[in-house]
N, CA, C and O atoms as a MOPAC input file, in Angstrom:
PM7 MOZYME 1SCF
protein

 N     -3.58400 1   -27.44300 1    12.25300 1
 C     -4.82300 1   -27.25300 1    12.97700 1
 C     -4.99200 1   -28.24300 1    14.12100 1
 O     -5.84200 1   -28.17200 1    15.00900 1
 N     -4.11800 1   -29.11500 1    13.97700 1
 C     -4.07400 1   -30.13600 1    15.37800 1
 C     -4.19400 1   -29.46200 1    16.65700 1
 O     -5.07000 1   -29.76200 1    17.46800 1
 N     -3.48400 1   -28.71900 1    16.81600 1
 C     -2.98900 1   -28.09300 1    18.34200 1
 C     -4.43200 1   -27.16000 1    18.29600 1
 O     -5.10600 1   -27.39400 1    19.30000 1
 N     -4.97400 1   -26.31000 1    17.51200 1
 C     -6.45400 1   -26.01100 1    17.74700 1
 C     -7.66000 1   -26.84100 1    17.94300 1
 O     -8.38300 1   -26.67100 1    18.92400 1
 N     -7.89400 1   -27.71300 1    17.06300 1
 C     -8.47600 1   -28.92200 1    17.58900 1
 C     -8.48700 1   -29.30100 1    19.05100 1
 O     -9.50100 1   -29.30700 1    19.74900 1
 N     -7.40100 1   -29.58400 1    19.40700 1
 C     -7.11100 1   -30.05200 1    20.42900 1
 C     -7.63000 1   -28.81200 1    21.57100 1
 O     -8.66000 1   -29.15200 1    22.15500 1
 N     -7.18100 1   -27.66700 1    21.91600 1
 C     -7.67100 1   -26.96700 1    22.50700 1
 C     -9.36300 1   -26.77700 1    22.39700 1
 O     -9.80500 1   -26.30100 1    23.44300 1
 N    -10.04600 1   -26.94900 1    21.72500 1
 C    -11.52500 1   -26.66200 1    21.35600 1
 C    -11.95400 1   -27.61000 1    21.99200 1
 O    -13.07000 1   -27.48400 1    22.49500 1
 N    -11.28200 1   -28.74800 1    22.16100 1
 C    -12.18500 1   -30.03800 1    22.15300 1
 C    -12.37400 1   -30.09300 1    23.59000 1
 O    -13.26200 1   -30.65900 1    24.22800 1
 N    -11.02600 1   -29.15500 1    24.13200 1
 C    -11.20600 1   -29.27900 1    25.53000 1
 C    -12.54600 1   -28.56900 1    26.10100 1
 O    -13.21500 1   -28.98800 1    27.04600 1
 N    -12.74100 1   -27.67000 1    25.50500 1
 C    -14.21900 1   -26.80400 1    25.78700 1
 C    -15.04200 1   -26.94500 1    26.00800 1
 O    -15.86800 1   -26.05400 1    25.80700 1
 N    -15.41500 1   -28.15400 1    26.57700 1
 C    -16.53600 1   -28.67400 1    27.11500 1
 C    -17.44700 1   -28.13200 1    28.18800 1
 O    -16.88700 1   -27.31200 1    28.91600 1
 N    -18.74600 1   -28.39000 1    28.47600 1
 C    -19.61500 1   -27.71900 1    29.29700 1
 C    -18.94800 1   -27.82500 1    31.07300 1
 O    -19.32500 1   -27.19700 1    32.06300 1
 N    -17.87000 1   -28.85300 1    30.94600 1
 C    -17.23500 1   -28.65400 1    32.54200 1
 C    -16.48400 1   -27.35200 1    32.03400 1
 O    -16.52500 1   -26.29800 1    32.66800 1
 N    -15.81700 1   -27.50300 1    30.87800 1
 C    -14.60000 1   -26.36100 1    31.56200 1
 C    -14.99800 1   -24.75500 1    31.21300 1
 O    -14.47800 1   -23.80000 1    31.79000 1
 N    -16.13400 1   -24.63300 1    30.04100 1
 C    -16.58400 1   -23.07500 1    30.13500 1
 C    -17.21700 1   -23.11600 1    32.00900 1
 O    -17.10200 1   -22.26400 1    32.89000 1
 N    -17.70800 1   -24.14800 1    32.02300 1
 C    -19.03100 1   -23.97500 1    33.05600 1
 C    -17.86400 1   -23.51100 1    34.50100 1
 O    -18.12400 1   -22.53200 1    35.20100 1
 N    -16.87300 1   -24.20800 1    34.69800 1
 C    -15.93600 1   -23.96100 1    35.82200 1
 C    -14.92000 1   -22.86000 1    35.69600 1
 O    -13.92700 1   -22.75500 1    36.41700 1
 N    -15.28800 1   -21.96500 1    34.61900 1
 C    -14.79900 1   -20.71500 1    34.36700 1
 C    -12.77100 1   -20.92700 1    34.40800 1
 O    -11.99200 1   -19.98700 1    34.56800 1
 N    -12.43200 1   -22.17500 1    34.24300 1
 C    -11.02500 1   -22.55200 1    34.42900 1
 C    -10.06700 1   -20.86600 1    33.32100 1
 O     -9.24700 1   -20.04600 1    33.73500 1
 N    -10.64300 1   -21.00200 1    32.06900 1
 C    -10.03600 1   -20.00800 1    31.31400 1
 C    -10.17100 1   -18.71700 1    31.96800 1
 O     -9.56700 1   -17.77900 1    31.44800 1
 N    -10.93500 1   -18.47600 1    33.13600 1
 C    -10.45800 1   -16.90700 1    33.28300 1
 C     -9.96800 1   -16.72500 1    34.29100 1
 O     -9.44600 1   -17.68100 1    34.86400 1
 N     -9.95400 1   -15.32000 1    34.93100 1
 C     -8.82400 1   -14.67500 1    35.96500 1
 C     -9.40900 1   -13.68800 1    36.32600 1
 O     -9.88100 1   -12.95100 1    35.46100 1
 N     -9.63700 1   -13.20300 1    38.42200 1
 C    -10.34200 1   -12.64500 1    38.64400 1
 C     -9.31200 1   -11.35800 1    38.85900 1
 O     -8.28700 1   -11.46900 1    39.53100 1
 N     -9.69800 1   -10.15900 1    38.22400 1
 C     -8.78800 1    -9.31300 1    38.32100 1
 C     -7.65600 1    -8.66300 1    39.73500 1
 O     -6.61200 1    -8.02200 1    39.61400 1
 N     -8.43000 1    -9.17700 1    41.14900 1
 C     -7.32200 1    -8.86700 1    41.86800 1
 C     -6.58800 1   -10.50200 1    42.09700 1
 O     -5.43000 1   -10.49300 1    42.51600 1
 N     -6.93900 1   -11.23500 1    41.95300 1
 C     -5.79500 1   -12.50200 1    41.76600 1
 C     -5.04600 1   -12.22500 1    40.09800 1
 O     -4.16700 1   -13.07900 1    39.98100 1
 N     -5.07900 1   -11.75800 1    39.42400 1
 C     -3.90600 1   -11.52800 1    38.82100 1
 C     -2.89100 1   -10.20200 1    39.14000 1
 O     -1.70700 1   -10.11400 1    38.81500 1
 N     -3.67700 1    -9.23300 1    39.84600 1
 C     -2.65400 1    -8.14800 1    40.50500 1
 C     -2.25700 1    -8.32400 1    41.36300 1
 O     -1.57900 1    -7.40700 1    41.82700 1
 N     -2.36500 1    -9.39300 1    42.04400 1
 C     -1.78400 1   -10.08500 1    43.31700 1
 C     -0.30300 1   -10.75800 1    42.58000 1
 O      0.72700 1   -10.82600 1    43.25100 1
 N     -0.33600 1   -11.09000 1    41.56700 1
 C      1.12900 1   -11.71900 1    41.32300 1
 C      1.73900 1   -10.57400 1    40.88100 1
 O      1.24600 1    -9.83200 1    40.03200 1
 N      2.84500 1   -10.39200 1    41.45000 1
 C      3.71300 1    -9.30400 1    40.67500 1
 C      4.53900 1    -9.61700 1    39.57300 1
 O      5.13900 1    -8.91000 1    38.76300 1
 N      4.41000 1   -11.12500 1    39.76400 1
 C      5.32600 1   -11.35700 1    38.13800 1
 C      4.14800 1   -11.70700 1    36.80100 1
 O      4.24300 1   -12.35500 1    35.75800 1
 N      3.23500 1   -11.05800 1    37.33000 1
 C      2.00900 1   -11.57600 1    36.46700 1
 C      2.05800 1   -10.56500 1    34.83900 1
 O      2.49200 1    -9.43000 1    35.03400 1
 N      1.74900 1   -10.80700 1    33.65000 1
 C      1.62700 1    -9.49600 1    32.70300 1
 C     -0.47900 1    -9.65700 1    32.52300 1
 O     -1.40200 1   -10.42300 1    32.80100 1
 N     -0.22200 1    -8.41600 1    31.91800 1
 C     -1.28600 1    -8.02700 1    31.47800 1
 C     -1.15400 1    -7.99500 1    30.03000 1
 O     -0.36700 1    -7.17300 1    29.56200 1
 N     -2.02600 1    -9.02700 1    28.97400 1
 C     -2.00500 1    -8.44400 1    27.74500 1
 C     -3.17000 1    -7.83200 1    26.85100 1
 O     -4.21000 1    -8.42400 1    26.56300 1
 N     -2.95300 1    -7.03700 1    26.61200 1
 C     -4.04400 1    -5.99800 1    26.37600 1
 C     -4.22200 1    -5.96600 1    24.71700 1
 O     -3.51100 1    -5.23300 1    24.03000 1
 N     -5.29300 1    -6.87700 1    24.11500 1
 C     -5.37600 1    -7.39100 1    23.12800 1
 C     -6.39200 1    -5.67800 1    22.13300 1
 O     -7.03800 1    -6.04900 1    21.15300 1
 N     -6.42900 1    -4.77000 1    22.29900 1
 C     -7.11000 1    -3.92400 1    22.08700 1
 C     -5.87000 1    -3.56000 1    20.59200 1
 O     -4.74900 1    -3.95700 1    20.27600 1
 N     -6.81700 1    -2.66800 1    20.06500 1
 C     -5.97700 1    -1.89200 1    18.61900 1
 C     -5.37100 1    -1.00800 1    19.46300 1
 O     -5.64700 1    -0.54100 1    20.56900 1
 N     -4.29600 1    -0.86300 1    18.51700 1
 C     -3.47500 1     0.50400 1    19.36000 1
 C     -4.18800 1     1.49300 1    18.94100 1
 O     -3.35400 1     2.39700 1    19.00500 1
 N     -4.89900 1     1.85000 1    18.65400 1
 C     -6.03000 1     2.90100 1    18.87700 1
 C     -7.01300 1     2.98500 1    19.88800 1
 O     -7.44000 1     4.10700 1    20.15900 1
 N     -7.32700 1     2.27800 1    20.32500 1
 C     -7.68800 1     2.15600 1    21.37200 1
 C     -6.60500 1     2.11800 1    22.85900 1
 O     -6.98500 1     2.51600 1    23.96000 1
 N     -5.72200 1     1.75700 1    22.68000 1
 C     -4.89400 1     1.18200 1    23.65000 1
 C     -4.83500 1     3.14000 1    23.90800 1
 O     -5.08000 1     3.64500 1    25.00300 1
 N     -4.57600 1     3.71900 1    23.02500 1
 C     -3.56600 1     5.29300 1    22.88700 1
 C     -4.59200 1     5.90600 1    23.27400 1
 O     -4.24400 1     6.97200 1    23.78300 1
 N     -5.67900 1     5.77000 1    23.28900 1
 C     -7.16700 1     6.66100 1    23.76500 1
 C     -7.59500 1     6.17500 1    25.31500 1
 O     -8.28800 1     6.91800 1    26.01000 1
 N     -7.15500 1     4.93900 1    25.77700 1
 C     -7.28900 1     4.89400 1    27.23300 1
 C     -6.37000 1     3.83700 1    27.30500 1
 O     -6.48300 1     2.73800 1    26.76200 1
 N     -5.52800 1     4.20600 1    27.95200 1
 C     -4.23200 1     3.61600 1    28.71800 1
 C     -4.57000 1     2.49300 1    30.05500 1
 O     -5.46600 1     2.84400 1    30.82400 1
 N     -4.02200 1     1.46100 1    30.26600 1
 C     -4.16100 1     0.82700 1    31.01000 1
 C     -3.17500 1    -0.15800 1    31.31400 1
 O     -3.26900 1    -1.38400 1    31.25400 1
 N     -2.11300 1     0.64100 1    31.68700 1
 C     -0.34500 1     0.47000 1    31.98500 1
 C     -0.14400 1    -0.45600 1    33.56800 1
 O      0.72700 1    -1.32400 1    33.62200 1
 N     -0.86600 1    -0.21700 1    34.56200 1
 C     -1.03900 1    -0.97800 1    36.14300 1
 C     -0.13300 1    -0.95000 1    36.69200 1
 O     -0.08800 1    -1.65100 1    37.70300 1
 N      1.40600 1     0.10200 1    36.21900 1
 C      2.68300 1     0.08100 1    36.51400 1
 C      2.71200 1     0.00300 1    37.54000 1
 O      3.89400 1     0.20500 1    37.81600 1
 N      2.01900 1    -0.22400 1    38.70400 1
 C      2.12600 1    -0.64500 1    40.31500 1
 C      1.71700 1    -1.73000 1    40.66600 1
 O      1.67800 1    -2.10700 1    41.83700 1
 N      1.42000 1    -2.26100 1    39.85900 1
 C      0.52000 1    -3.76000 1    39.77000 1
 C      1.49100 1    -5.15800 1    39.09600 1
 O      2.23200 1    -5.92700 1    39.70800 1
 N      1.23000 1    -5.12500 1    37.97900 1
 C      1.40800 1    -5.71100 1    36.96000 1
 C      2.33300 1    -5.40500 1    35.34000 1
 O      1.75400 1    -4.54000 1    34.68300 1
 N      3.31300 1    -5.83100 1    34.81000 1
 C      3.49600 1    -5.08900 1    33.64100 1
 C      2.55200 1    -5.57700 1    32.06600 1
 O      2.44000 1    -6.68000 1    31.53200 1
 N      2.35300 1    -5.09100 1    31.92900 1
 C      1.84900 1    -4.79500 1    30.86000 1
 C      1.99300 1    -4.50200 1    29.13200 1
 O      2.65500 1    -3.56200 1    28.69200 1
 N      1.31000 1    -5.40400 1    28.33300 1
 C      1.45000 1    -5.18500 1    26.89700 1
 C      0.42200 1    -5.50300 1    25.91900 1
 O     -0.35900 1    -6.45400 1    25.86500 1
 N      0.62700 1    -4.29700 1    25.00300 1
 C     -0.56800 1    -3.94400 1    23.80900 1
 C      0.15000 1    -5.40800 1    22.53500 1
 O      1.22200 1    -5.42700 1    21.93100 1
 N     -0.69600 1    -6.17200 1    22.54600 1
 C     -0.70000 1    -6.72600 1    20.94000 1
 C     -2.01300 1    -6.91100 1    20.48900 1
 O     -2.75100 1    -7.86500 1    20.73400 1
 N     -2.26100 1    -5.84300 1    19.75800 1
 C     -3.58800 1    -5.49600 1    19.13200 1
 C     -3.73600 1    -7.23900 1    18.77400 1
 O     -2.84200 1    -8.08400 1    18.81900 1
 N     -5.06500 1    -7.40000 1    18.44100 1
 C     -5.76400 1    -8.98500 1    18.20900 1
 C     -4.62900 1    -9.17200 1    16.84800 1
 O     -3.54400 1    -9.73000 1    17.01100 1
 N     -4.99300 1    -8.71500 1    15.75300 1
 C     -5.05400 1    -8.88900 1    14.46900 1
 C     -3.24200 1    -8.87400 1    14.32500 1
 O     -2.75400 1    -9.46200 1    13.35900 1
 N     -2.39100 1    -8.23200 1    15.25400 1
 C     -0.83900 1    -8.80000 1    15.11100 1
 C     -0.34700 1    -9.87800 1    16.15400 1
 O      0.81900 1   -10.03900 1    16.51700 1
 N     -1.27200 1   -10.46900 1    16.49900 1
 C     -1.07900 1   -11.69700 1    17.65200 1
 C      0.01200 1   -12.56100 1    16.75100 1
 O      1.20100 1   -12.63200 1    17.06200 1
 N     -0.54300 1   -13.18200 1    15.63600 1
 C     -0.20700 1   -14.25300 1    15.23600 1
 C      1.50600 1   -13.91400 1    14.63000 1
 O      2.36100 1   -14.79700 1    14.70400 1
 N      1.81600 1   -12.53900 1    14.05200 1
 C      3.11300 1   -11.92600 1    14.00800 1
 C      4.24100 1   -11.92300 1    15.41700 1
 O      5.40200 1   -12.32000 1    15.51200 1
 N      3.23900 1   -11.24200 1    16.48500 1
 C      4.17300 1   -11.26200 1    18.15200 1
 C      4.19600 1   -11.90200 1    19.20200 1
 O      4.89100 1   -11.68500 1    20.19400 1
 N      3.06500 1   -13.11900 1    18.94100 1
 C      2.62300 1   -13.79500 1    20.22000 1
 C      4.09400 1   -14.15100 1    20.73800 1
 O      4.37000 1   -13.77800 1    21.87800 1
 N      4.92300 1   -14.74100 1    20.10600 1
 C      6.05400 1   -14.55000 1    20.88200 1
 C      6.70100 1   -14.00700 1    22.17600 1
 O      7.60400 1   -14.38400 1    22.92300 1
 N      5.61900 1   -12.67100 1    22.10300 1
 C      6.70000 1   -11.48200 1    23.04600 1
 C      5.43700 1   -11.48000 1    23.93100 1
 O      4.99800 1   -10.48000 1    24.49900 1
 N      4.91000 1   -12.70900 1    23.98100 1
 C      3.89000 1   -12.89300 1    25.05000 1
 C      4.88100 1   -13.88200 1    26.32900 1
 O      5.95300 1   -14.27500 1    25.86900 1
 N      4.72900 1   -14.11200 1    27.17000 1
 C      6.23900 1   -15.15300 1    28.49100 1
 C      5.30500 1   -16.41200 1    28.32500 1
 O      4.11300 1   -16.69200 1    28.20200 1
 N      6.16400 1   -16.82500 1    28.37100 1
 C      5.80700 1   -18.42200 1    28.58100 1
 C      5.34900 1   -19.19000 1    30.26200 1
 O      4.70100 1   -20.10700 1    30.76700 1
 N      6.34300 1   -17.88900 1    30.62500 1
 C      6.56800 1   -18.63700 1    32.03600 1
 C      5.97500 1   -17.62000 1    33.27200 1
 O      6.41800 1   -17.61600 1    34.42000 1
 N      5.06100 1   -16.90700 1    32.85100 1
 C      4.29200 1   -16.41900 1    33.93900 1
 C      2.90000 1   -16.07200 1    33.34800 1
 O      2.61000 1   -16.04000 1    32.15200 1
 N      2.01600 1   -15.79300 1    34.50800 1
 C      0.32200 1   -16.30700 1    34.13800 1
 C      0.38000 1   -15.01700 1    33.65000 1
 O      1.16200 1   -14.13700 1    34.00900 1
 N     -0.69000 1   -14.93100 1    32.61600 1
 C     -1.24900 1   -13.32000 1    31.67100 1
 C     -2.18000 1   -13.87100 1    31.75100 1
 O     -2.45500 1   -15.07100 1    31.75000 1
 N     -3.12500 1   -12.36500 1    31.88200 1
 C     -4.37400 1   -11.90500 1    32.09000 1
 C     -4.65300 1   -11.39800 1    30.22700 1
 O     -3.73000 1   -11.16600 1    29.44600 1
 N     -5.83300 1   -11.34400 1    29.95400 1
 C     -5.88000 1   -10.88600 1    28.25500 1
 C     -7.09000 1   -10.36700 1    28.79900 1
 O     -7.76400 1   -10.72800 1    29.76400 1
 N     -7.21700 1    -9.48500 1    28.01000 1
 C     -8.03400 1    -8.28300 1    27.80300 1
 C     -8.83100 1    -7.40600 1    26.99900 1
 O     -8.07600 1    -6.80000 1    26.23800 1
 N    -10.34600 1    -6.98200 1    26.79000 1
 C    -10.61200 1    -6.36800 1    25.62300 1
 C    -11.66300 1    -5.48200 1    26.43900 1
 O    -11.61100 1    -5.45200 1    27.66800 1
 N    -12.59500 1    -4.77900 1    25.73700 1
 C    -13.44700 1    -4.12300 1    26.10300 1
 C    -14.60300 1    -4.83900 1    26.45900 1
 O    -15.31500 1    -4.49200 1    27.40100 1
 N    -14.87500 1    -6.04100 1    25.59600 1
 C    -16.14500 1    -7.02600 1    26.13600 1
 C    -15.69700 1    -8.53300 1    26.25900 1
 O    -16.52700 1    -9.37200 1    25.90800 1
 N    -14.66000 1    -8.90000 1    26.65000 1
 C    -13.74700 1   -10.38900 1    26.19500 1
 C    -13.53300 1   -10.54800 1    24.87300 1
 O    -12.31600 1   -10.49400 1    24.69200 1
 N    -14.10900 1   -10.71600 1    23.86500 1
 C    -14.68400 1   -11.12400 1    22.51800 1
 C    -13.45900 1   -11.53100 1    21.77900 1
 O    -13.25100 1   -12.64100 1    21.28900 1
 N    -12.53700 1   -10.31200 1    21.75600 1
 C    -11.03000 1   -10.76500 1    21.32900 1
 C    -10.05100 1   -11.21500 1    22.22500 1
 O     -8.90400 1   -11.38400 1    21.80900 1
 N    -10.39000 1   -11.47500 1    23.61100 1
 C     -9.69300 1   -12.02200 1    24.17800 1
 C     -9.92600 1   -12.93800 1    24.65000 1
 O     -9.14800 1   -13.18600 1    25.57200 1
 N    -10.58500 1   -13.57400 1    24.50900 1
 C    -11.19700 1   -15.19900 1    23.73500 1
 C    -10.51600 1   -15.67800 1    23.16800 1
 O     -9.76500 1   -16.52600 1    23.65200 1
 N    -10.49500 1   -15.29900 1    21.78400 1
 C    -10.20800 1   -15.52400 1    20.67600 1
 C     -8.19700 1   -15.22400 1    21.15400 1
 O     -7.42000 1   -16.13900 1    20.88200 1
 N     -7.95800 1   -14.65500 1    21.44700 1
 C     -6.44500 1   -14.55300 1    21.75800 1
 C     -6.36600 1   -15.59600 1    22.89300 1
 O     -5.50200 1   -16.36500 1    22.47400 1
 N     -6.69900 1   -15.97400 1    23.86600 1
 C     -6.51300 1   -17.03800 1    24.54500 1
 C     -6.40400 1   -18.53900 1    23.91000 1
 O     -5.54900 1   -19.41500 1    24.03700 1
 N     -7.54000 1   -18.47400 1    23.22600 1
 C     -8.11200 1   -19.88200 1    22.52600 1
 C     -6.50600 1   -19.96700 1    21.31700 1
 O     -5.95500 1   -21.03700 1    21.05700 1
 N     -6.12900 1   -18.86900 1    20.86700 1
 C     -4.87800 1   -18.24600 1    19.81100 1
 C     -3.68600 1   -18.91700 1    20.81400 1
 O     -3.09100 1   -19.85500 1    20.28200 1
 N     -3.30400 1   -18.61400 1    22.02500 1
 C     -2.12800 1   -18.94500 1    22.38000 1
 C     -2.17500 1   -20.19400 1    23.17500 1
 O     -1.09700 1   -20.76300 1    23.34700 1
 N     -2.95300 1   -20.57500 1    23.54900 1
 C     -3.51600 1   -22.22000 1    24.11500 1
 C     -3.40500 1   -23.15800 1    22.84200 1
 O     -3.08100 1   -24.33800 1    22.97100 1
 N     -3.62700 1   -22.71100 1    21.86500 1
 C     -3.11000 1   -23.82900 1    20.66200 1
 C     -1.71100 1   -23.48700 1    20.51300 1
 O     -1.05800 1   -24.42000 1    20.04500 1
 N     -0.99300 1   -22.35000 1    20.78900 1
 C      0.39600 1   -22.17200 1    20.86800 1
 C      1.07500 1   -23.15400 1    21.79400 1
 O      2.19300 1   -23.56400 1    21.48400 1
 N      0.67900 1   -23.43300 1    22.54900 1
 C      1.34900 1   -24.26900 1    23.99200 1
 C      1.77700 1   -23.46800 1    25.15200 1
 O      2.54700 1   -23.73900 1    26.07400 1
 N      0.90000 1   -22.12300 1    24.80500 1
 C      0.83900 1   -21.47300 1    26.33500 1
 C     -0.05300 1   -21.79100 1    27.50600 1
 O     -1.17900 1   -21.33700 1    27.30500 1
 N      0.07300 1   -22.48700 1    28.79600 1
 C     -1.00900 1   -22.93800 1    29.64700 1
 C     -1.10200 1   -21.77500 1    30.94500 1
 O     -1.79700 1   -22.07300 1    31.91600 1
 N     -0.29800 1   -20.30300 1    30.91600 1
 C     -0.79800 1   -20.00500 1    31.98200 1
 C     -1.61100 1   -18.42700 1    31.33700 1
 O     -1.35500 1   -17.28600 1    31.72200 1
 N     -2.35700 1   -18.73000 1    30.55100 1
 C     -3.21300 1   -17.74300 1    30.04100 1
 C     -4.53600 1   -17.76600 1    30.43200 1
 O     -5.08500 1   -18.78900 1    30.84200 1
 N     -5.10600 1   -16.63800 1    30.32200 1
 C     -6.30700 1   -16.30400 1    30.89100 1
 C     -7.02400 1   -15.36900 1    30.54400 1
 O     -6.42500 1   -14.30100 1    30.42500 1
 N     -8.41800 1   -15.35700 1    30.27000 1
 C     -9.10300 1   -14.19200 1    30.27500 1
 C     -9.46300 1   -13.36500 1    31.21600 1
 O    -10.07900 1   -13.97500 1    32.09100 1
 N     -9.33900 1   -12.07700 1    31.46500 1
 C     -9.67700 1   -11.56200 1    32.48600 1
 C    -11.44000 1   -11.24200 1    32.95100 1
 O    -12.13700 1   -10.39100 1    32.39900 1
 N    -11.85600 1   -12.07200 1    33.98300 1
 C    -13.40500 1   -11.72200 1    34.47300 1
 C    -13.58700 1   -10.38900 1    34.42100 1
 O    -12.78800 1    -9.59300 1    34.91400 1
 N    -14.60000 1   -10.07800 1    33.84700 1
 C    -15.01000 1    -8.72000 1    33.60100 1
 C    -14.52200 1    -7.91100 1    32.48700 1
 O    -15.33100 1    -7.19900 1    31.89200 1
 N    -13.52300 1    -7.93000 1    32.19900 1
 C    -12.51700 1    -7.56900 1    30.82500 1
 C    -12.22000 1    -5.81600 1    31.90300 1
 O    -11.99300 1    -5.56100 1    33.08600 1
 N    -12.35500 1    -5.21300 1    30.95100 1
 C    -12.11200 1    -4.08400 1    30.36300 1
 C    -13.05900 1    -3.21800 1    31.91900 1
 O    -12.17500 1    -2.63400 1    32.54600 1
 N    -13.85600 1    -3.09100 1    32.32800 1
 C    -14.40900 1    -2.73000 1    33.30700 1
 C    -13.92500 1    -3.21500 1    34.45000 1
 O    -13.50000 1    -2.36500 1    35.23100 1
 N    -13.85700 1    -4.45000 1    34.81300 1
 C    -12.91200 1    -4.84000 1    36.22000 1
 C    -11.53500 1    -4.45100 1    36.12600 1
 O    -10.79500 1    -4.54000 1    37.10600 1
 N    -11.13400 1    -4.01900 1    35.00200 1
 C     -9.53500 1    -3.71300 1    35.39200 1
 C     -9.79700 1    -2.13900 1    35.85900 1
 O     -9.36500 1    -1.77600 1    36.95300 1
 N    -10.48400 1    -1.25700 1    35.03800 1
 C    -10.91400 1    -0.10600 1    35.50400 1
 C    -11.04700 1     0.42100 1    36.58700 1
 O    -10.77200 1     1.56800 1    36.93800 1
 N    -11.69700 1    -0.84500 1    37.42300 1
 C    -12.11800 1    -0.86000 1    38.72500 1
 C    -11.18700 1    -0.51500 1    39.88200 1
 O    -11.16300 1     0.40000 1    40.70500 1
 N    -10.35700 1    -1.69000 1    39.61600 1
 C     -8.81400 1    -1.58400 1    40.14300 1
 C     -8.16500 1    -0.47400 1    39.89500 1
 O     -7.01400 1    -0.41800 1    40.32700 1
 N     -8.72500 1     0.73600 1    39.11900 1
 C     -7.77300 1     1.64900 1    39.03800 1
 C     -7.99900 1     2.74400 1    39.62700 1
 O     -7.12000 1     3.59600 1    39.49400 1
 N     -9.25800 1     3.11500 1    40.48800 1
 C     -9.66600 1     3.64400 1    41.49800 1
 C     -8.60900 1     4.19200 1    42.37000 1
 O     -7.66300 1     3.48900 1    42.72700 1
 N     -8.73400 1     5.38200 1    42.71100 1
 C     -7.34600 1     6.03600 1    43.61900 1
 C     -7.36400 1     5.19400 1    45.10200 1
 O     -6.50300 1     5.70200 1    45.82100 1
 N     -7.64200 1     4.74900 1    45.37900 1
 C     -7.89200 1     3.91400 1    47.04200 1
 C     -7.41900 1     1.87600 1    46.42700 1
 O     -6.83000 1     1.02200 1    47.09000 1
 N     -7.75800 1     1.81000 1    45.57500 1
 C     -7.00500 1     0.55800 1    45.10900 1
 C     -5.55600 1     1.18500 1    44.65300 1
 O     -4.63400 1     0.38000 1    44.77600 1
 N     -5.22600 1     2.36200 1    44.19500 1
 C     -4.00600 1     2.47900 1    43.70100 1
 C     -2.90700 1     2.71700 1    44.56700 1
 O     -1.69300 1     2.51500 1    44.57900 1
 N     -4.00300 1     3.34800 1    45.46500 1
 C     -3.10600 1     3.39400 1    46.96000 1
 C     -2.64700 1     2.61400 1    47.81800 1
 O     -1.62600 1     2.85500 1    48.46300 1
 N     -3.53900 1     1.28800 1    47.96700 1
 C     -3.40600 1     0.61000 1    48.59900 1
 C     -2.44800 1    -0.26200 1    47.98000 1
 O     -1.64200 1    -0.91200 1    48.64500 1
 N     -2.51500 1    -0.29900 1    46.68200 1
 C     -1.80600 1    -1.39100 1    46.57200 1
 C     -0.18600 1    -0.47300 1    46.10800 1
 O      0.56200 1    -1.38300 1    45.74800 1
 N      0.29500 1     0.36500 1    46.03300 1
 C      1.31800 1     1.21500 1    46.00300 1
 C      1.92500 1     1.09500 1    47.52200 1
 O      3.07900 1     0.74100 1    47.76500 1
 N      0.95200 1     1.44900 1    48.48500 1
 C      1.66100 1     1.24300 1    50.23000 1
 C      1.88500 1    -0.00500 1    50.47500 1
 O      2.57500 1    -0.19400 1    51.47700 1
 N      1.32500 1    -1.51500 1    49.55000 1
 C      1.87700 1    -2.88400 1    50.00800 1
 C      2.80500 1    -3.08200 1    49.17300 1
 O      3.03700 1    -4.28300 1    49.03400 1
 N      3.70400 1    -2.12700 1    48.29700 1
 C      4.59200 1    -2.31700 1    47.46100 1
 C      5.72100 1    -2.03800 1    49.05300 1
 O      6.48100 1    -2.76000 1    49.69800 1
 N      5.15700 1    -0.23500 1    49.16600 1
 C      6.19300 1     0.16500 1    50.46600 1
 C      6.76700 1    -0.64100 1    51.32100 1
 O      7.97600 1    -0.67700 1    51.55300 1
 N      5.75300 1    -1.45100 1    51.92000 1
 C      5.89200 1    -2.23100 1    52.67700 1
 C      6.65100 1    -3.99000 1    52.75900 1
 O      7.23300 1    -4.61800 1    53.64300 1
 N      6.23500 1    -4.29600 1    51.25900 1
 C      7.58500 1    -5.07600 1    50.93200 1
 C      9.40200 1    -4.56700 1    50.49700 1
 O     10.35900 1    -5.31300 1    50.29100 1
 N      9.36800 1    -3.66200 1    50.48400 1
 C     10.33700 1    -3.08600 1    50.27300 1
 C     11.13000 1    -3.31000 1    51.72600 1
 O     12.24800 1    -2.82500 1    51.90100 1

C-alpha cells in the first residue's frame, strides 16, 4: 500500500485544484502516439464503440480487470482513461499512478468530450491532416 499512499498524498488542493491529472480531449488526439483507455465494461464498450482509429489507438480494460491487464496499458506514451462520468477513471488512474505509470490521465469531460470529437467535420478534419502528413 506504500506506492498508494504515496500517490493520495499527492492529492492535495494544488494538484486536484490545477487539474494536473487530466487531459483535454483534443490535446490527447493531437498526439498520434497517444492511447486511449477505455475503462468501461465490455458491455458497454460493445453497445457504443469508441475506437478514434484516425486519431488515437485505443483499448477496452473494463475497471474491474485492470488489476489482471494493467500491464497491456504502455508505459511510454501519455493515455487518456475514460468512463461515462470519470468515476472509474479516477479510480483507474489513481490504480496505475500507484503502478509507476506517470503519463496517465483522465480525460476532461469523459465520455461526452470524446463524443464530441467524433462529429463528421472533426473526423474530417482530422483524417485530411493525416493526408497531409503523409
Amino acid at each position: 500500500m506504500d506506492a498508494l499512499d504515496a500517490v493520495l498524498t499527492q492529492m492535495d488542493l494544488g494538484f486536484i485544484g490545477s487539474a494536473r491529472h487530466k487531459i483535454l480531449v483534443p490535446d490527447l488526439l493531437a498526439d498520434a502516439n497517444a492511447v486511449l483507455l477505455d475503462v468501461r465494461t465490455a458491455e458497454e464498450a460493445a453497445t457504443v464503440k469508441l475506437d478514434f482509429v484516425h486519431h488515437v489507438s485505443s483499448i477496452n480494460i473494463p475497471l474491474h480487470c485492470l488489476p489482471q491487464q494493467f500491464a497491456l496499458v504502455p508505459t511510454d506514451k501519455i493515455v487518456g482513461i475514460f468512463c461515462p462520468h470519470a468515476v472509474r477513471a479516477a479510480i483507474a488512474y489513481t490504480y496505475l499512478r500507484a503502478h509507476g505509470y506517470v503519463k496517465v490521465y483522465v480525460v476532461e469531460g469523459g465520455y461526452a468530450a470524446l463524443v464530441e470529437e467524433a462529429r463528421p467535420g472533426k473526423v474530417l478534419a482530422q483524417i485530411n491532416k493525416a493526408i497531409v502528413k503523409d
